[in-house]
C-alpha positions as CSV (number, residue, x, y, z in Angstrom):
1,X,-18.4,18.8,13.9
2,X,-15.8,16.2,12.6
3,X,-16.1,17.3,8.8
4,X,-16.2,21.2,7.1
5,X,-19.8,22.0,6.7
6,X,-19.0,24.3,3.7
7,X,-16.7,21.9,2.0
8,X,-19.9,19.1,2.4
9,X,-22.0,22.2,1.3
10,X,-20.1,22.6,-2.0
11,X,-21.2,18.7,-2.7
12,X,-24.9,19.2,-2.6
13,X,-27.4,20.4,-5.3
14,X,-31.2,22.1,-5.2
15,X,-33.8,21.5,-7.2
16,X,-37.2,24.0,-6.1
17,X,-40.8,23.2,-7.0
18,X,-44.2,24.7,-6.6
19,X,-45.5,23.5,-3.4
20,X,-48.8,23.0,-1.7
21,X,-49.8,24.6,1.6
22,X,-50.2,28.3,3.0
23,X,-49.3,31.3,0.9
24,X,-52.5,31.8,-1.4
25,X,-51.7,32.5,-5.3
26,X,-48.3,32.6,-4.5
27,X,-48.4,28.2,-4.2
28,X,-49.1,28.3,-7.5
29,X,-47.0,30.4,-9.2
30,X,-43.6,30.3,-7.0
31,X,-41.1,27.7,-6.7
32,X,-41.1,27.5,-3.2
33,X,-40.2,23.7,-2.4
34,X,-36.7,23.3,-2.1
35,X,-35.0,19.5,-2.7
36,X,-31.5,19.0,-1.2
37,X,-29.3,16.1,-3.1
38,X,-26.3,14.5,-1.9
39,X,-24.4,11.9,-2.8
40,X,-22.6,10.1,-0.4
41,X,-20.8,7.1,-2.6
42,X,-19.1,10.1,-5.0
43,X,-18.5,12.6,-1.7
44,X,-14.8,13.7,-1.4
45,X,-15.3,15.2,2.1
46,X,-15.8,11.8,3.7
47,X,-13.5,8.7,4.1
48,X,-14.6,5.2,2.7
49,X,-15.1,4.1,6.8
50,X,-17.3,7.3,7.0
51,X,-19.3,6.8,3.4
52,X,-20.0,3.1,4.7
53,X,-21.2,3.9,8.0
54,X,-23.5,6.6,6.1
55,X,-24.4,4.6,3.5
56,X,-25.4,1.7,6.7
57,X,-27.4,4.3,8.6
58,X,-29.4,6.5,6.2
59,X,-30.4,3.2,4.0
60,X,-33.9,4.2,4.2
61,X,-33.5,7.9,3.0
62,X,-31.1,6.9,-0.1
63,X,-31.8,6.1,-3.5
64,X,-30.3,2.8,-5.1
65,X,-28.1,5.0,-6.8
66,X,-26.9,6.2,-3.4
67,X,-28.1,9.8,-3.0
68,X,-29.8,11.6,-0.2
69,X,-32.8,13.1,-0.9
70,X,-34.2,15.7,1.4
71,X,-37.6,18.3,1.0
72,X,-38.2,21.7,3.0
73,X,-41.4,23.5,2.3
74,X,-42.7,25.1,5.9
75,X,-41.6,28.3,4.6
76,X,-42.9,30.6,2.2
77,X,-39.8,31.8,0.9
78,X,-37.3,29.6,-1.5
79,X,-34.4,31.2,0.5
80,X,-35.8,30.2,3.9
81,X,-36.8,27.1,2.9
82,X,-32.8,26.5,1.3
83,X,-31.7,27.5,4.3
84,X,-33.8,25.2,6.4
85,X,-33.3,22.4,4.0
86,X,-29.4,22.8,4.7
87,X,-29.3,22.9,8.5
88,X,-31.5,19.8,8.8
89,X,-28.9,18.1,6.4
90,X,-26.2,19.0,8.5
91,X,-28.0,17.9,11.6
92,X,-28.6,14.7,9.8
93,X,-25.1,13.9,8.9
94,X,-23.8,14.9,12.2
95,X,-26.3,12.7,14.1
96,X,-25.2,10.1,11.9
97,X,-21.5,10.2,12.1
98,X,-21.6,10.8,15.8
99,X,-20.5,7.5,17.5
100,X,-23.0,6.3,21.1
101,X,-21.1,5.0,23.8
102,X,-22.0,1.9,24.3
103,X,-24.5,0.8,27.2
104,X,-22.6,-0.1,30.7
105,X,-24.8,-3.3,32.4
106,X,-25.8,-2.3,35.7
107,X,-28.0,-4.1,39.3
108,X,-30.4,-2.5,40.3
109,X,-29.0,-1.3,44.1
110,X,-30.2,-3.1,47.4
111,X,-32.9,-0.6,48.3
112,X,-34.4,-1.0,44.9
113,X,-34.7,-4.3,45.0
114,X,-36.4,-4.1,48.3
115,X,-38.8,-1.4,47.7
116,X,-39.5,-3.5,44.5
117,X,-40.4,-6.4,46.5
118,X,-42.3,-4.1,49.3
119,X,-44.3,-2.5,46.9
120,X,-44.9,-6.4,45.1
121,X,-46.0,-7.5,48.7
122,X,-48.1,-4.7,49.1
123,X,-49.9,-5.1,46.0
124,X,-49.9,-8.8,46.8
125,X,-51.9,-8.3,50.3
126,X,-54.6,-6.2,48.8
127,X,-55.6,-8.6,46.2
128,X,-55.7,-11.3,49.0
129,X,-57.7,-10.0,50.9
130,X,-60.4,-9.3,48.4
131,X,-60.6,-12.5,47.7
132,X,-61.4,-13.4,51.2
133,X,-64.4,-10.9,50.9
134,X,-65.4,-12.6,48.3
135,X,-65.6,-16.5,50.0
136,X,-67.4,-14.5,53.3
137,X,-70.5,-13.8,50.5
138,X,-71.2,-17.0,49.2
């Protein structure tokens, strides 16, 4: 990872509500629902290139204000579901910061192209020939 996952840990806050779902009486009476905030404009662990390209790729998942918002509540547990809620932030981020090669162009090779236009003839021949079934008929 290019950042300190416990120092981007420190920045976050959790909020738990009751949640729907499995676990019987327990839903309604036990905060289960864990909420993971972060904000990424007031984040120290990050540089200004890093908060813009975060800011640019998780536009959909922030609030105007700037802060990521994420929900866990597969588990039954509050601790579980904390704990969940925290490696799928850290996933995120990573994912996010990671930088894709960019695409090299590339021809299809000689044999491709051949087989392409093999198979094309093929094809080509059979529907020909229906047609001639066809004008035999009438």
């Amino acid at each position: 990872m290019a950042f300190d996952a416990d120092r981007l840990l420190k920045e976050v806050w959790f909020k738990a509500t009751t949640s729907g779902g499995k676990g019987g009486q327990n839903v309604n009476k036990v905060a289960t629902l864990v909420e993971l905030y972060f904000d990424v404009v007031n984040s120290n662990v990050f540089s200004a290139d890093e908060q813009a390209l975060l800011m640019q790729k998780l536009e959909s998942k922030l609030t105007e204000e700037g802060i990521l918002r994420m929900v866990s509540s597969e588990e039954r547990t509050q601790l579980k579901n904390k704990d969940k809620v925290q490696e799928k932030f850290l996933k995120l981020i990573e994912k996010t910061l990671l930088k894709q090669k960019p695409r090299k162009k590339t021809k299809p090779s000689a044999s491709a192209k051949e087989e392409r236009l093999t198979e094309k003839k093929k094809l080509g021949d059979k529907k020909k020939s229906r047609g001639s079934f066809q004008q035999d008929e009438e």
